[in-house]
Backbone atoms as SQL, in Angstrom:
CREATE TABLE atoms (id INTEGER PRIMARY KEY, chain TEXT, resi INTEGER, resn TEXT, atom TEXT, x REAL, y REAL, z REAL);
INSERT INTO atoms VALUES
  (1, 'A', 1, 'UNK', 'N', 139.035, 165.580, 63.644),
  (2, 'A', 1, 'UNK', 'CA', 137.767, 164.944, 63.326),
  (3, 'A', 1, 'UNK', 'C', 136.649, 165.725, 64.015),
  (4, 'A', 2, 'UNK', 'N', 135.373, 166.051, 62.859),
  (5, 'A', 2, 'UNK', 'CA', 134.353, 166.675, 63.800),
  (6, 'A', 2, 'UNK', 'C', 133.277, 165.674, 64.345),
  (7, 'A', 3, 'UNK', 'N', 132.896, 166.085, 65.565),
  (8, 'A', 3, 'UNK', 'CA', 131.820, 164.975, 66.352),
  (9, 'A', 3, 'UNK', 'C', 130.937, 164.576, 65.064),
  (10, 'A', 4, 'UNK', 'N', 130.358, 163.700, 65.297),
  (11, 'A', 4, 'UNK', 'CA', 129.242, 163.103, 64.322),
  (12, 'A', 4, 'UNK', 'C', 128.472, 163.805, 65.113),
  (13, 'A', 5, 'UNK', 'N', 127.201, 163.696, 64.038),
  (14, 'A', 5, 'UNK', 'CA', 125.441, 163.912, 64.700),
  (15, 'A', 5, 'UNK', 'C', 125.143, 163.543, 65.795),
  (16, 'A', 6, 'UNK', 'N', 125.352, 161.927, 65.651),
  (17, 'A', 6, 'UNK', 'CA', 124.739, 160.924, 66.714),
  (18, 'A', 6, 'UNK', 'C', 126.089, 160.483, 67.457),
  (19, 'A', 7, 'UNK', 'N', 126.059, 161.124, 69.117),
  (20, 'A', 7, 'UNK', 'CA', 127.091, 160.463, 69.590),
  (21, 'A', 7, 'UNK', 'C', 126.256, 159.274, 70.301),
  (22, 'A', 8, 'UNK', 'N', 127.196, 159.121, 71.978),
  (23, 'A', 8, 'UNK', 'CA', 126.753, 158.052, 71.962),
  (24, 'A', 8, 'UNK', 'C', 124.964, 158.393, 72.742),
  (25, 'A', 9, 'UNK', 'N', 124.189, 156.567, 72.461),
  (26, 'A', 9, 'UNK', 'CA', 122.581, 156.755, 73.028),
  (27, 'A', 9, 'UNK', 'C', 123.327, 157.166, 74.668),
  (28, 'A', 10, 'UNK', 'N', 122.193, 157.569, 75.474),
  (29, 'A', 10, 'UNK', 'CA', 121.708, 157.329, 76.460),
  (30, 'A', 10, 'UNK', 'C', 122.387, 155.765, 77.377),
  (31, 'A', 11, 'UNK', 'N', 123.052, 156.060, 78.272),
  (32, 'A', 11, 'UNK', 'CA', 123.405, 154.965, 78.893),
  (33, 'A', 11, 'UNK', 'C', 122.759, 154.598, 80.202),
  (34, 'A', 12, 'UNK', 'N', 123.220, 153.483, 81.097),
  (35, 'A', 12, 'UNK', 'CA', 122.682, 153.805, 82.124),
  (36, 'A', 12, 'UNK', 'C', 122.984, 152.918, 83.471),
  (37, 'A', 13, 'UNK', 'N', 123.182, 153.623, 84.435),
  (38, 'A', 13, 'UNK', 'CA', 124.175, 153.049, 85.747),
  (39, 'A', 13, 'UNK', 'C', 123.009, 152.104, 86.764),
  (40, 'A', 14, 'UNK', 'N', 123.466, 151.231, 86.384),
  (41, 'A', 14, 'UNK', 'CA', 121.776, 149.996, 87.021),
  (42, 'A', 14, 'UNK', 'C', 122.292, 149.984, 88.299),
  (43, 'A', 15, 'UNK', 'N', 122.952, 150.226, 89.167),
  (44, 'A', 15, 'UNK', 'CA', 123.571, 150.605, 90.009),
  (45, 'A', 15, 'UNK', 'C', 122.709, 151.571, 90.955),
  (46, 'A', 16, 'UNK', 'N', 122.860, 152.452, 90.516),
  (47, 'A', 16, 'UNK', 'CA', 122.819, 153.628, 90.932),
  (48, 'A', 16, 'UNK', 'C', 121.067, 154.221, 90.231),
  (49, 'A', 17, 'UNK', 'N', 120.858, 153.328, 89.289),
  (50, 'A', 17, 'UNK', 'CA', 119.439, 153.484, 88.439),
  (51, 'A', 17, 'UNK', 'C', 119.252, 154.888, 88.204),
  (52, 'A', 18, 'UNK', 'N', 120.600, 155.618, 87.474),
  (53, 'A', 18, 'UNK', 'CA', 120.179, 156.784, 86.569),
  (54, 'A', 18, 'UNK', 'C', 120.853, 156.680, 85.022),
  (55, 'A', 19, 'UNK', 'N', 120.168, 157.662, 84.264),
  (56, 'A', 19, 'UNK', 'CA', 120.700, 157.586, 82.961),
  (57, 'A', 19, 'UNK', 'C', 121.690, 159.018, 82.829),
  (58, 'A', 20, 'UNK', 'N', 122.472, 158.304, 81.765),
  (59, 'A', 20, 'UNK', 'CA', 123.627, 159.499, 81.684),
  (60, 'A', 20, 'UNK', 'C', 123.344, 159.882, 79.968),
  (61, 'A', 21, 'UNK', 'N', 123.355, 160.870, 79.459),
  (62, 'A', 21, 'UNK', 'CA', 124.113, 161.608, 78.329),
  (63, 'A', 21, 'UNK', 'C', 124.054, 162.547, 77.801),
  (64, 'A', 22, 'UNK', 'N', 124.469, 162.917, 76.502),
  (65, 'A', 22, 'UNK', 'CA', 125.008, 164.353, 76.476),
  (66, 'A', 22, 'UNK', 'C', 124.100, 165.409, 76.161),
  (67, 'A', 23, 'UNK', 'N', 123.522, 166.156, 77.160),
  (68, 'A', 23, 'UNK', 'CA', 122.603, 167.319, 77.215),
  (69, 'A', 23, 'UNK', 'C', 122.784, 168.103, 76.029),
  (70, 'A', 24, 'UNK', 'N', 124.089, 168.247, 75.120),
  (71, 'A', 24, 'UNK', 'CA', 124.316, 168.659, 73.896),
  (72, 'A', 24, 'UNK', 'C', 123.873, 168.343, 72.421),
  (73, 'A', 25, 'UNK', 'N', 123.306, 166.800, 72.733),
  (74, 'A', 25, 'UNK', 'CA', 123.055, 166.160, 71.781),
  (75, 'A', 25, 'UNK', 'C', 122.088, 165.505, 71.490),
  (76, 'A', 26, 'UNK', 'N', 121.482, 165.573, 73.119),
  (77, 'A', 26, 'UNK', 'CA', 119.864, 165.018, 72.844),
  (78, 'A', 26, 'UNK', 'C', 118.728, 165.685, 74.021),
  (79, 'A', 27, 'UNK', 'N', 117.955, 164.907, 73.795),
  (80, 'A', 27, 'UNK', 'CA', 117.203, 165.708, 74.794),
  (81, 'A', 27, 'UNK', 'C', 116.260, 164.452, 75.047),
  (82, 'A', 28, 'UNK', 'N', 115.402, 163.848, 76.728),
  (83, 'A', 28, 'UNK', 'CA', 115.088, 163.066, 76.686),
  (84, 'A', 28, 'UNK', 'C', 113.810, 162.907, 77.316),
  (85, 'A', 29, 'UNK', 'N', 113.171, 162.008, 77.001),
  (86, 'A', 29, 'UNK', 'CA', 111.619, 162.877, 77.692),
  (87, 'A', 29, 'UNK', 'C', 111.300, 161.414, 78.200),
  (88, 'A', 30, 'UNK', 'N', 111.197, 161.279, 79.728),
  (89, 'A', 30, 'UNK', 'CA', 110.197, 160.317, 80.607),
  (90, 'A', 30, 'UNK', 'C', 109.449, 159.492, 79.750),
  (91, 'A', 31, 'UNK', 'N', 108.591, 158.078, 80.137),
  (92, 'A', 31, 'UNK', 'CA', 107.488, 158.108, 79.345),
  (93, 'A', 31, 'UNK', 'C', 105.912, 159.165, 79.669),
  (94, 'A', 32, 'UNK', 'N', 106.281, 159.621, 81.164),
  (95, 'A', 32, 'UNK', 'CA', 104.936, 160.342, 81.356),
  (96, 'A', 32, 'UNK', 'C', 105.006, 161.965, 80.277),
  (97, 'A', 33, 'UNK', 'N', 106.154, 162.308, 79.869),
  (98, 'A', 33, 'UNK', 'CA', 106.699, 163.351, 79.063),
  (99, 'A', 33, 'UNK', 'C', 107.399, 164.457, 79.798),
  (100, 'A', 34, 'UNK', 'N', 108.154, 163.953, 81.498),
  (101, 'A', 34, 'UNK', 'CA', 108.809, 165.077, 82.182),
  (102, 'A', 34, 'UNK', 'C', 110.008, 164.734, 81.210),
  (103, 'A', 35, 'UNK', 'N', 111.216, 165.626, 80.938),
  (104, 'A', 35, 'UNK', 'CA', 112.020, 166.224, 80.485),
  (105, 'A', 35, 'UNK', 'C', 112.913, 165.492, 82.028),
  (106, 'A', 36, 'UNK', 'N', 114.347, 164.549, 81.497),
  (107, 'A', 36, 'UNK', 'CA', 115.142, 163.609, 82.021),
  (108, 'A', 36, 'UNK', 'C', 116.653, 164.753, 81.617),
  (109, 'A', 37, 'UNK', 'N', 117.160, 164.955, 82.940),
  (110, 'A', 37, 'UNK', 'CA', 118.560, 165.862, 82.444),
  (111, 'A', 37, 'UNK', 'C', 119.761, 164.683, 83.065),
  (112, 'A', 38, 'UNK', 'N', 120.923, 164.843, 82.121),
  (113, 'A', 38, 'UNK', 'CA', 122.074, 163.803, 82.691),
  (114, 'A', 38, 'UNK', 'C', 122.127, 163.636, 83.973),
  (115, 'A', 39, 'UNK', 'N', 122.171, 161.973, 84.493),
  (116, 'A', 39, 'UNK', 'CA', 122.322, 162.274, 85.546),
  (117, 'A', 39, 'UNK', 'C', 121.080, 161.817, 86.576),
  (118, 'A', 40, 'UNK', 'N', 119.937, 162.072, 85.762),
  (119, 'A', 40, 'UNK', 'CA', 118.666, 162.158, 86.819),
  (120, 'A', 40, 'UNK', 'C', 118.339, 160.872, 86.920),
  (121, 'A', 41, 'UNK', 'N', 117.831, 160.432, 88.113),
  (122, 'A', 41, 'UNK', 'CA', 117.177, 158.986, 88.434),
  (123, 'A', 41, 'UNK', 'C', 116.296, 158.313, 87.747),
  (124, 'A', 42, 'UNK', 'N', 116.044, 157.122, 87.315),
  (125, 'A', 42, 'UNK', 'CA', 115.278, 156.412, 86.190),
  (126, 'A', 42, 'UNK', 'C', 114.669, 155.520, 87.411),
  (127, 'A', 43, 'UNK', 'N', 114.988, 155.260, 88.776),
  (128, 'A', 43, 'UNK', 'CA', 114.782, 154.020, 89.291),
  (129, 'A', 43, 'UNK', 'C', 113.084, 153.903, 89.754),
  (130, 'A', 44, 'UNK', 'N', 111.970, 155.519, 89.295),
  (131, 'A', 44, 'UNK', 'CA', 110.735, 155.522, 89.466),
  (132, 'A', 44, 'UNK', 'C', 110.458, 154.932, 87.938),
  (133, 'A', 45, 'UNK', 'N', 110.929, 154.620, 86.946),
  (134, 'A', 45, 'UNK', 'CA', 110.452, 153.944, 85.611),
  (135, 'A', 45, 'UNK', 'C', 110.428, 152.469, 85.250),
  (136, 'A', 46, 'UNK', 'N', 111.660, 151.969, 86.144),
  (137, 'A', 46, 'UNK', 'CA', 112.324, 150.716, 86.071),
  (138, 'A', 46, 'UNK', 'C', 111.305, 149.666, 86.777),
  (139, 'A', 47, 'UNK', 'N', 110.972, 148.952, 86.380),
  (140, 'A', 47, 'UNK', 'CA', 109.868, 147.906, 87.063),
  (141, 'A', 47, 'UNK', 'C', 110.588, 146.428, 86.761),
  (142, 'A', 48, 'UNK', 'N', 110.263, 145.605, 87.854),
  (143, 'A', 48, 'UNK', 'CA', 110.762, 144.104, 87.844),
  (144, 'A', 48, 'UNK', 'C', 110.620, 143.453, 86.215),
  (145, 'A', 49, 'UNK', 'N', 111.398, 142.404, 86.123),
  (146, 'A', 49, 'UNK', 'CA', 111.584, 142.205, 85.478),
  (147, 'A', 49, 'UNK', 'C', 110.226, 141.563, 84.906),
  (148, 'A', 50, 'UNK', 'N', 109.369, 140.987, 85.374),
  (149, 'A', 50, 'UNK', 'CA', 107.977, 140.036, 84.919),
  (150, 'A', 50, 'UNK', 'C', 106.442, 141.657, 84.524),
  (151, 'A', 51, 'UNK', 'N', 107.389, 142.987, 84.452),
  (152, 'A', 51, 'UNK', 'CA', 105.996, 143.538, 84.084),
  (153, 'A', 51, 'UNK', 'C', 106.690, 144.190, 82.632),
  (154, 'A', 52, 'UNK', 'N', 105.858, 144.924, 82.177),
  (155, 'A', 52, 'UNK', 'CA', 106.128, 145.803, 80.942),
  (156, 'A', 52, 'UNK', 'C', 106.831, 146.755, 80.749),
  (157, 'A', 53, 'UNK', 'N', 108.230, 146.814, 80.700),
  (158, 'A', 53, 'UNK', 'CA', 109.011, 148.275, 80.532),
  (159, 'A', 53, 'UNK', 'C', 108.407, 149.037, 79.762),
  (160, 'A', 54, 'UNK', 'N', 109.092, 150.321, 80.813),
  (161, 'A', 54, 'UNK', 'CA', 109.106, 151.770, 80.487),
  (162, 'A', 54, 'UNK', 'C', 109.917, 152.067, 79.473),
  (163, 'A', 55, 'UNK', 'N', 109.905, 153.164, 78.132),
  (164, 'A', 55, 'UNK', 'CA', 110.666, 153.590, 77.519),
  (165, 'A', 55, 'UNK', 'C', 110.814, 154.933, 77.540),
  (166, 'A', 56, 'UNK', 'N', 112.263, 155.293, 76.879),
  (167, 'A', 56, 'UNK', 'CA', 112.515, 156.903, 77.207),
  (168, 'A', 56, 'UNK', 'C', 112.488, 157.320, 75.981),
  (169, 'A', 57, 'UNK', 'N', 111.738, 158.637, 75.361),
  (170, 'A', 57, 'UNK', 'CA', 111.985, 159.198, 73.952),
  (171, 'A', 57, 'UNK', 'C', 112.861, 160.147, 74.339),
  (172, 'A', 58, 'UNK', 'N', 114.093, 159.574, 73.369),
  (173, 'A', 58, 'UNK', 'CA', 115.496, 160.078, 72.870),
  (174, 'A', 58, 'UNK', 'C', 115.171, 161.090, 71.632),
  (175, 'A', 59, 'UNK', 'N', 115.591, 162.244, 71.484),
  (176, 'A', 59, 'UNK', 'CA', 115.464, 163.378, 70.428),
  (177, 'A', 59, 'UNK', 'C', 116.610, 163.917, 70.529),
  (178, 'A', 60, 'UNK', 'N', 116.986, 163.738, 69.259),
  (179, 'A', 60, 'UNK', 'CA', 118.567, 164.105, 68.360),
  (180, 'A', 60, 'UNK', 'C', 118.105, 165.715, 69.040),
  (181, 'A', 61, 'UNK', 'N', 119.494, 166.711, 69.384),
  (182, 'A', 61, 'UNK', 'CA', 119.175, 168.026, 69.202),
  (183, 'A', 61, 'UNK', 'C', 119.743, 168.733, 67.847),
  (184, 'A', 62, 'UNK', 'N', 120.009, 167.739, 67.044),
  (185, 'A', 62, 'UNK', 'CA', 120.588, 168.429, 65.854),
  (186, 'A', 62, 'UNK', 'C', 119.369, 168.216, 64.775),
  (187, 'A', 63, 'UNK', 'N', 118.758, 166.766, 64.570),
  (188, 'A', 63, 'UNK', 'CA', 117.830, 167.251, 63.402),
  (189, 'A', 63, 'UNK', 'C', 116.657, 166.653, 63.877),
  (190, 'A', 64, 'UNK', 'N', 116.056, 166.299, 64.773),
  (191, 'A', 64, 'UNK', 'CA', 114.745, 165.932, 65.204),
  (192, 'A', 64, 'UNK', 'C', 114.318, 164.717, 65.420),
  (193, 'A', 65, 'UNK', 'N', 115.632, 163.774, 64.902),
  (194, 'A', 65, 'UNK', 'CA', 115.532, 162.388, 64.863),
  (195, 'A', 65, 'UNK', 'C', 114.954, 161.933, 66.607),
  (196, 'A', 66, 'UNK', 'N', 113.856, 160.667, 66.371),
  (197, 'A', 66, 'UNK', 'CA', 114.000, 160.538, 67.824),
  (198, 'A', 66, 'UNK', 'C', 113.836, 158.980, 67.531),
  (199, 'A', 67, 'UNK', 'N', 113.676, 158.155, 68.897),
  (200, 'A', 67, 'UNK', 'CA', 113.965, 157.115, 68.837),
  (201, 'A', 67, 'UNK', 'C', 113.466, 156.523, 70.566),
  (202, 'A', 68, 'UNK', 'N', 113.097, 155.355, 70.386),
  (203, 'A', 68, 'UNK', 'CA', 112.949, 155.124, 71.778),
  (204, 'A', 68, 'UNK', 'C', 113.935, 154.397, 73.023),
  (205, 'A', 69, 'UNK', 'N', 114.264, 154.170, 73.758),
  (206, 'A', 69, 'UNK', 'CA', 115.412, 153.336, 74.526),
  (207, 'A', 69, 'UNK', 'C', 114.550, 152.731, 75.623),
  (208, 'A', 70, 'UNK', 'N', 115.070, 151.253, 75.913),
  (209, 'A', 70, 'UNK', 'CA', 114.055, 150.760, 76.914),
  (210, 'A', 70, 'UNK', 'C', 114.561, 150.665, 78.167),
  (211, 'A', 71, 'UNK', 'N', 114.057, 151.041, 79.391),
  (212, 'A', 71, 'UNK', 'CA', 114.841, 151.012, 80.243),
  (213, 'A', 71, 'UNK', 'C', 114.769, 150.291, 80.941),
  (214, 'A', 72, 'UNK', 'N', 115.915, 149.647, 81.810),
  (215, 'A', 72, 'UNK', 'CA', 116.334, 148.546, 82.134),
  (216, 'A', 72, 'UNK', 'C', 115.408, 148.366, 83.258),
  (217, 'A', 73, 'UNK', 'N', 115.511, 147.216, 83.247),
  (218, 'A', 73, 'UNK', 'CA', 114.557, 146.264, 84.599),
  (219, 'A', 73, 'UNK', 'C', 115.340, 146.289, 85.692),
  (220, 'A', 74, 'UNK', 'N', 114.139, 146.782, 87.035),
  (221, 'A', 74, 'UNK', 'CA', 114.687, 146.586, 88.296),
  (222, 'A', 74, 'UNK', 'C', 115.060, 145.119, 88.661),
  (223, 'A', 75, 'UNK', 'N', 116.022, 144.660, 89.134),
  (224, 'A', 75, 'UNK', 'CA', 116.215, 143.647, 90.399),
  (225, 'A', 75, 'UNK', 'C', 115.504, 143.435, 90.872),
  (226, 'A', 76, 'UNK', 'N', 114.383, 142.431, 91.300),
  (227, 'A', 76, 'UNK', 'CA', 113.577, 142.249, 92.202),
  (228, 'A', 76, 'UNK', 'C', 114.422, 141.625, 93.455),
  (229, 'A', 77, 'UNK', 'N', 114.046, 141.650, 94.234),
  (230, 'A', 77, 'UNK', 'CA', 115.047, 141.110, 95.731),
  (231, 'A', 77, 'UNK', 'C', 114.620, 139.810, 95.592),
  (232, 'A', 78, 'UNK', 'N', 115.755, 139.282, 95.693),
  (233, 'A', 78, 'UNK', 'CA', 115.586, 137.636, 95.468),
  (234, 'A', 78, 'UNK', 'C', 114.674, 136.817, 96.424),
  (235, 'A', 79, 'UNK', 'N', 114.162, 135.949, 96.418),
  (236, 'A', 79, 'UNK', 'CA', 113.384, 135.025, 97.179),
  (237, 'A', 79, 'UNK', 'C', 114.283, 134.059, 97.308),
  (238, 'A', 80, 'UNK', 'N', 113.293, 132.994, 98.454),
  (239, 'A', 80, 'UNK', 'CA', 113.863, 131.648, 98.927),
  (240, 'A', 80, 'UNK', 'C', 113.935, 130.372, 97.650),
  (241, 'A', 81, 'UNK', 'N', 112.971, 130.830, 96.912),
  (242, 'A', 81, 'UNK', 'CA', 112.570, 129.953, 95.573),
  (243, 'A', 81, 'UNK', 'C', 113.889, 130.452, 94.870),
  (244, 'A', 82, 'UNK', 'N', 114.698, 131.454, 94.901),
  (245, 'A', 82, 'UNK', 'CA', 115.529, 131.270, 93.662),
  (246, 'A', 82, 'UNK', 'C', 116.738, 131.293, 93.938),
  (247, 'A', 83, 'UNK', 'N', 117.063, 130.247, 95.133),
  (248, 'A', 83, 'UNK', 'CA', 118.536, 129.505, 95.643),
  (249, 'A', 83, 'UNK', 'C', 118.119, 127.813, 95.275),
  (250, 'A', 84, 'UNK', 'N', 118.920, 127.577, 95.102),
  (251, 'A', 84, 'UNK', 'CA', 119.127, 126.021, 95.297),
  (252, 'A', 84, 'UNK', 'C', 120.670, 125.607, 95.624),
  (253, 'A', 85, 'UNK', 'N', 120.295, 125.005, 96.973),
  (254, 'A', 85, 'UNK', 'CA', 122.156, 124.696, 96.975),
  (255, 'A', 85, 'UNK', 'C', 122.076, 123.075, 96.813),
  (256, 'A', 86, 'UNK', 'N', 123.275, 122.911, 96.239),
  (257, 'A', 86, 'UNK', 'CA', 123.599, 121.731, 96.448),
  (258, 'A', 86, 'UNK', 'C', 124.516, 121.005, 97.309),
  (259, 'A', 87, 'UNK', 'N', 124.470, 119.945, 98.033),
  (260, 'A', 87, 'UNK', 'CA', 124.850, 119.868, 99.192),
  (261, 'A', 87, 'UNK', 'C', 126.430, 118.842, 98.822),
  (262, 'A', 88, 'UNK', 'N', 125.861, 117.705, 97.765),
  (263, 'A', 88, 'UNK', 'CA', 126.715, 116.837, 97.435),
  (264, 'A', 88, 'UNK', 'C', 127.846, 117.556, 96.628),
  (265, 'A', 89, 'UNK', 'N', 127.932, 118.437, 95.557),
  (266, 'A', 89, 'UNK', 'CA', 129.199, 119.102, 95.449),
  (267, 'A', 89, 'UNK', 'C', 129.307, 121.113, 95.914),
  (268, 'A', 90, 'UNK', 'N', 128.827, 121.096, 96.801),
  (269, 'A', 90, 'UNK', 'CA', 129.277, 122.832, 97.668),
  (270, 'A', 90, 'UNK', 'C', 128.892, 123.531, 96.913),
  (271, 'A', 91, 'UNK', 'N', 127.329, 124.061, 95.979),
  (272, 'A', 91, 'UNK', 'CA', 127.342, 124.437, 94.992),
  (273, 'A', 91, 'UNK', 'C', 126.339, 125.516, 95.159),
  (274, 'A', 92, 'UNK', 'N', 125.954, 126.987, 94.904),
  (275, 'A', 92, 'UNK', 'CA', 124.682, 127.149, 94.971),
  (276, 'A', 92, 'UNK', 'C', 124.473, 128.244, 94.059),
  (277, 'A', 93, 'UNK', 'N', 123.395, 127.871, 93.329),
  (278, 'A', 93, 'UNK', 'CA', 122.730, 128.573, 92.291),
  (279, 'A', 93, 'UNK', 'C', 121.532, 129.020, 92.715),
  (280, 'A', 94, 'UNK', 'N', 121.741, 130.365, 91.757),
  (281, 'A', 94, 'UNK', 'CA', 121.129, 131.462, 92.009),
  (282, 'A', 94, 'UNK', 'C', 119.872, 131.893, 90.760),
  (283, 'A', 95, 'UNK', 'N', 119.064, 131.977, 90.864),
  (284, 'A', 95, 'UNK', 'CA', 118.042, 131.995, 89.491),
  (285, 'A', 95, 'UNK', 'C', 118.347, 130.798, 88.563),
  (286, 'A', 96, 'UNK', 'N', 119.331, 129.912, 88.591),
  (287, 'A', 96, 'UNK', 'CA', 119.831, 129.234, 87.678),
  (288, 'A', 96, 'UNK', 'C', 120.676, 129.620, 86.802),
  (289, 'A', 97, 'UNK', 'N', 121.540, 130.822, 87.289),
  (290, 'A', 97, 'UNK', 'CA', 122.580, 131.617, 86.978),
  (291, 'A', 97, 'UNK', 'C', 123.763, 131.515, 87.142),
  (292, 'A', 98, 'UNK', 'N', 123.683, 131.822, 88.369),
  (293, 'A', 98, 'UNK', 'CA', 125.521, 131.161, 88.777),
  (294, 'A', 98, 'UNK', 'C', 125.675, 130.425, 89.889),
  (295, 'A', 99, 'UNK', 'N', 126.427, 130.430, 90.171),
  (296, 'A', 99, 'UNK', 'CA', 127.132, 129.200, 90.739),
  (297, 'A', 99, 'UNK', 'C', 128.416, 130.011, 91.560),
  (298, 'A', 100, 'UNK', 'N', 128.242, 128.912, 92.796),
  (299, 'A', 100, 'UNK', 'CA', 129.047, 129.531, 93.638),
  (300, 'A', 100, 'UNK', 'C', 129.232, 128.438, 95.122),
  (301, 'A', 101, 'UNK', 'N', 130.703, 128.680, 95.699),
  (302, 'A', 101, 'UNK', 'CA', 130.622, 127.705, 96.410),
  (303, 'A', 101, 'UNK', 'C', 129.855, 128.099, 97.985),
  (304, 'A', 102, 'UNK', 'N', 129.170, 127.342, 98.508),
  (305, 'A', 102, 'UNK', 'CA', 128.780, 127.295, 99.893),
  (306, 'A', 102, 'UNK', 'C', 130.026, 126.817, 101.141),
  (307, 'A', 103, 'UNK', 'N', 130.182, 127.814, 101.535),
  (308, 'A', 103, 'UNK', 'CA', 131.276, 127.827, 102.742),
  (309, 'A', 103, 'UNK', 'C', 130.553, 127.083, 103.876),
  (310, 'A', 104, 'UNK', 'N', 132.024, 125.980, 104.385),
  (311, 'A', 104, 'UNK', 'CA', 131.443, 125.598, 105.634),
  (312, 'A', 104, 'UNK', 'C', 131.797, 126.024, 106.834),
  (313, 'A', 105, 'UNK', 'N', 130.992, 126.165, 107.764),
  (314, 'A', 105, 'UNK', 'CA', 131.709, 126.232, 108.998),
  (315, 'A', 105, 'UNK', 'C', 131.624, 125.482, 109.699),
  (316, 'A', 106, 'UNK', 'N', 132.947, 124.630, 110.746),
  (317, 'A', 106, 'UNK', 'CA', 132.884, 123.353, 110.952),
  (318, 'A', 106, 'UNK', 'C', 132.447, 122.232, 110.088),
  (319, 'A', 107, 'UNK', 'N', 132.302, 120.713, 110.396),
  (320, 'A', 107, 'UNK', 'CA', 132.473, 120.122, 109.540),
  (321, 'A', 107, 'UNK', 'C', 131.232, 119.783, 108.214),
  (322, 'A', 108, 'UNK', 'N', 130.007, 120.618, 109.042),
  (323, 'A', 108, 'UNK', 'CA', 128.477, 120.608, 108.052),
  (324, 'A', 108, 'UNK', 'C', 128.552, 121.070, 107.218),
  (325, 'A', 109, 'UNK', 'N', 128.220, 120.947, 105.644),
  (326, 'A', 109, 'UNK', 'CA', 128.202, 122.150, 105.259),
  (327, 'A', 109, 'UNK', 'C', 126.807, 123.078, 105.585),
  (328, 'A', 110, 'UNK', 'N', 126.387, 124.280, 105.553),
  (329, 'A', 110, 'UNK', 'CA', 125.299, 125.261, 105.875),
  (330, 'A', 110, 'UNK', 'C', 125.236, 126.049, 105.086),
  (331, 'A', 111, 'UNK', 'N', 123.828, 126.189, 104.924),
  (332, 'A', 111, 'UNK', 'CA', 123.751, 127.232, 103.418),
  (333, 'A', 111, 'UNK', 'C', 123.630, 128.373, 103.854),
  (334, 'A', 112, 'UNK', 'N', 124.116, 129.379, 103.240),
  (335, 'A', 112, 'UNK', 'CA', 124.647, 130.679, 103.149),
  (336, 'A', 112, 'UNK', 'C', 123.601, 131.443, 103.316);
C-alpha cells in the first residue's frame, strides 16, 4: 500500500505542550507565521482556557492544501474555588469533574 496524501494532522503532547508530525508531509506555520518543526514547543501559543485560542496553519507538502488546527488550551492552576469536598460521603470534586475520595488521617476526615 502507498502512503496516502494526507497522513496523520498534527498531534499534540499537552503534557509536555509540543506538537508532533511528519516534516514529510506538512509544513506548519505559528499563528505569528514562525515555521513549527516536529517536536517544537506550542506551550508560548496555548492560553487558559477562558481566552481565545491560537491556531496553527497546517500545509499539505504535496499539493498546497492547508487547513487550520486549534491548539489546545493551557491548564490554568487550579484555585481554592474549584474544590468542593464533601464531608458527609468522603468525596471531592474538582471543577465539577471528578470525584475522588478524601483520605483521613485519624478519625477527622481533612481535606486534601
Amino acid at each position: 500500500m502507498s502512503k496516502g496524501h494526507h497522513g496523520p494532522c498534527p498531534t499534540f503532547d499537552t503534557a509536555a505542550e509540543t506538537v508532533s508530525f511528519d516534516e514529510d508531509l506538512y509544513t506548519v506555520h505559528a499563528p505569528d507565521g514562525t515555521v513549527l518543526h516536529d517536536g517544537d514547543a506550542i506551550s508560548a501559543r496555548s492560553v487558559p482556557d477562558t481566552q481565545d485560542r491560537e491556531f496553527l496553519e497546517v500545509t499539505s507538502v504535496f499539493d498546497g492544501a492547508s487547513f487550520k488546527v486549534p491548539v489546545p488550551y493551557r491548564h490554568t492552576d487550579p484555585t481554592e474555588a474549584d474544590y468542593t469536598i464533601s464531608y458527609t460521603d468522603e468525596s471531592l470534586s474538582m471543577n465539577g469533574f471528578s470525584s475522588a475520595i478524601v483520605l483521613r488521617e485519624g478519625r477527622e476526615p481533612r481535606a486534601a
